[in-house]
C-alpha positions as CSV (number, residue, x, y, z in Angstrom):
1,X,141.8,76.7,95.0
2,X,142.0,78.6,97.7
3,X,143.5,82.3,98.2
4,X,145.9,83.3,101.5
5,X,145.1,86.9,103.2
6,X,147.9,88.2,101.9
7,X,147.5,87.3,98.4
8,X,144.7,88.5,98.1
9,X,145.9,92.5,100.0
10,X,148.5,92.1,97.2
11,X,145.9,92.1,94.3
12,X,145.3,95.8,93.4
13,X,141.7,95.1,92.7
14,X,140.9,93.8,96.4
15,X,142.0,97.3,97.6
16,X,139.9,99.0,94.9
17,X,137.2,96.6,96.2
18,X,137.9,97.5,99.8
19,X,137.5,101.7,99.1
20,X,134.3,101.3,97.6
21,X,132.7,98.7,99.7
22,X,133.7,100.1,103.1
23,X,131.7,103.4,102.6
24,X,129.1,101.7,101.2
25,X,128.8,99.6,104.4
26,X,129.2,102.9,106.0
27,X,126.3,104.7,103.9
28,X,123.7,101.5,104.3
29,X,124.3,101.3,107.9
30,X,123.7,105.1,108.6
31,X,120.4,104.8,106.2
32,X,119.0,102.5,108.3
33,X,119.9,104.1,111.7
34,X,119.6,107.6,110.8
35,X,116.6,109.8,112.6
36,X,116.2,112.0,109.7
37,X,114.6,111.1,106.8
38,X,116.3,113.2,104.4
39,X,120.1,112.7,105.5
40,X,118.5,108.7,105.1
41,X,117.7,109.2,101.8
42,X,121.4,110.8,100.8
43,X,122.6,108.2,102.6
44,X,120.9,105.7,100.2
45,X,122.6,107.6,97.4
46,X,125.5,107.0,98.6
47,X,124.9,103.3,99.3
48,X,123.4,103.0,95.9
49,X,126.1,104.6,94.3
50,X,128.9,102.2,95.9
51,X,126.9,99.4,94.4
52,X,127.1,100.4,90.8
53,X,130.6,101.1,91.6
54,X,130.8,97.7,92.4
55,X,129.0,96.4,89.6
56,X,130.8,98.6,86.9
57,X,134.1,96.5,88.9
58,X,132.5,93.4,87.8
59,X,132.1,94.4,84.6
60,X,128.3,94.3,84.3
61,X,128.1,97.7,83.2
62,X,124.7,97.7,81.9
63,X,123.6,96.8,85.6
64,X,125.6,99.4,86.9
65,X,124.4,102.5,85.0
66,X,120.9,101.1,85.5
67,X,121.5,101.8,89.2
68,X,122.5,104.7,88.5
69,X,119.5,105.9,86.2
70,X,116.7,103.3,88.1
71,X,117.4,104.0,91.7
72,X,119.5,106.9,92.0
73,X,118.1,108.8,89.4
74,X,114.5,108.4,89.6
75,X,113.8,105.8,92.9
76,X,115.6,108.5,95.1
77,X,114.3,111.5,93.3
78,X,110.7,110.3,93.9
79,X,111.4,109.8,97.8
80,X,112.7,113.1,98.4
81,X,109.3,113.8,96.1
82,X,107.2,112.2,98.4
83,X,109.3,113.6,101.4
84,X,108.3,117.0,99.8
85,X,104.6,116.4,99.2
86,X,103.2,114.8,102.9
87,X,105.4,117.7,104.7
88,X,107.0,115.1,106.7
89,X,109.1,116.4,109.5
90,X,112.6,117.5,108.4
91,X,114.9,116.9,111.7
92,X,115.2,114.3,114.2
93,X,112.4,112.4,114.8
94,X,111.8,110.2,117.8
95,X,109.0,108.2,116.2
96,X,111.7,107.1,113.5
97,X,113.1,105.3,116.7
98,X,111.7,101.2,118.3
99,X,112.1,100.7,121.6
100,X,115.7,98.3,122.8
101,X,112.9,95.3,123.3
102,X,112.8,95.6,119.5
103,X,115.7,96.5,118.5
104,X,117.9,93.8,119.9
105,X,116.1,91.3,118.9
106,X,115.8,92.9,115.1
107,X,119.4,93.3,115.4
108,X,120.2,89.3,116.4
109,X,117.8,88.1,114.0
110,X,119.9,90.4,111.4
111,X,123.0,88.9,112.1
112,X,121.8,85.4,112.1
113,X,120.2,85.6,108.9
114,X,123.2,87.3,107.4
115,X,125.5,84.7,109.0
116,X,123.0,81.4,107.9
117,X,123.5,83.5,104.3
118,X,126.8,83.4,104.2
119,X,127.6,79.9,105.4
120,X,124.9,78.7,102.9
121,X,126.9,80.9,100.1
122,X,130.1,79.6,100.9
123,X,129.2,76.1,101.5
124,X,127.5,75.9,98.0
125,X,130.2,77.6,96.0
126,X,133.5,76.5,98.2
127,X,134.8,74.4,95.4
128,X,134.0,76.0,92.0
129,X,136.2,78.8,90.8
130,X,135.4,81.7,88.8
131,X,134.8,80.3,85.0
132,X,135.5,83.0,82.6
133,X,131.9,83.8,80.3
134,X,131.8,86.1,77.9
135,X,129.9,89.5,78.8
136,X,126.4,90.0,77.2
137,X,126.8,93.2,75.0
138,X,124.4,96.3,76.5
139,X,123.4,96.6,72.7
140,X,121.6,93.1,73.2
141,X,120.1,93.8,76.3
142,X,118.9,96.9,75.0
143,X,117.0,95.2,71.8
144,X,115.6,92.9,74.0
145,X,113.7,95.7,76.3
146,X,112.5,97.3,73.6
147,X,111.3,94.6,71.3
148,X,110.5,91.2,73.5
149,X,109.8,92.6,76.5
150,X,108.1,96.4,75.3
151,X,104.6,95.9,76.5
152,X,105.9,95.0,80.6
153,X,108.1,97.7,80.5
154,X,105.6,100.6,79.4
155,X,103.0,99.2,82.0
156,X,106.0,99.5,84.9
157,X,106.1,103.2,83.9
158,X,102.3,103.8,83.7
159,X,102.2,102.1,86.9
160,X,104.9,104.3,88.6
161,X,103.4,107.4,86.8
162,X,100.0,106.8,88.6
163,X,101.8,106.0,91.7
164,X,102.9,109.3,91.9
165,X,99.7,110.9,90.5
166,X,98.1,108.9,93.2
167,X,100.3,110.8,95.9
168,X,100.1,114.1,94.6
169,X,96.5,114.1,94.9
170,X,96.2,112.4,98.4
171,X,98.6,114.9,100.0
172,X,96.6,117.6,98.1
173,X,92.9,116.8,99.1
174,X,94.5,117.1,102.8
175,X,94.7,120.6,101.6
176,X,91.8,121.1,100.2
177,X,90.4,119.9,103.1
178,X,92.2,121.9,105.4
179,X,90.9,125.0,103.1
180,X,86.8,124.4,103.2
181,X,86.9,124.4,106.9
182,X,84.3,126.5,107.8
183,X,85.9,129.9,109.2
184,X,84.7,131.7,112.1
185,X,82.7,135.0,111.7
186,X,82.8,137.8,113.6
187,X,79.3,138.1,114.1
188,X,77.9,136.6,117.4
189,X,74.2,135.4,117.3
């Protein structure tokens, strides 16, 4: 079965489709490109946040608000965390920036992929339509992280918890370093 362009601009979702998927376009293009690391990072929230959008459209709603909570809420928090702790420099920075004999070529191999993707995508699923499923309830999801699958998720957060231990303390023994320097006295000998 396939669609005409202007049946599907006359499906209401398309255009709700369209407004969220152009900025997010938008947002992931300018976190890559951008020179300063923090406007990056907001720019990944707003990436991040078109994709739950998009999810909650599909109706996977449990994989939506985990985006939300996962990488917005915590995954972003901790890089502007880290952005915080190793003092890293807050406007533009030229060493964000590759030379055009690697950029070009990064760029071509982008849109290759991204094209061999698509054709591969297309060609594979051409012919099938959408089959309607029924949704699995959050509720079931939920007992199955907490009961089968406990012990992986604890160690995740144990291992993101000493992550950031780990980081705190690196970027303060460069302190602490910084601090035992021996200082000058005024006494010549």
């Amino acid at each position: 079965m396939t669609i005409s362009l202007s049946d599907w601009f006359r499906e209401s979702a398309n255009w709700v489709f369209l407004i969220i998927a152009l900025p997010t376009l938008f947002a992931s293009w300018k976190t890559v490109t951008s020179q300063n690391i923090v406007r990056a990072v907001l720019y990944l929230v707003v990436a991040l946040g078109g994709i739950a959008a998009l999810f909650l459209m599909l109706g996977a709603e449990f994989v939506g608000w985990t985006v939300v909570l996962v990488y917005i809420g915590a995954v972003i928090i901790l890089f502007l965390i880290g952005i915080m702790i190793t003092r890293a420099p807050l406007g533009r920075a030229g060493v964000l920036s590759h030379d055009t004999n690697v950029t070009r070529p990064a760029a071509l191999l982008s849109v290759v992929l991204f094209a061999l993707i698509a054709w591969g995508a297309v060609d594979a699923f051409s012919n099938d339509g959408i089959v309607p499923f029924e949704p699995t309830a959050t509720s079931d999801l939920g007992n199955l992280i907490f009961t089968r699958f406990v012990i992986p998720f604890e160690v995740v957060s144990i291992v993101l918890l000493a992550a950031l231990i780990g980081g705190i303390s690196l970027a303060r023994r460069d302190d602490a370093v910084g601090d035992q320097a021996p200082k000058k006295s005024g006494v010549r000998g």
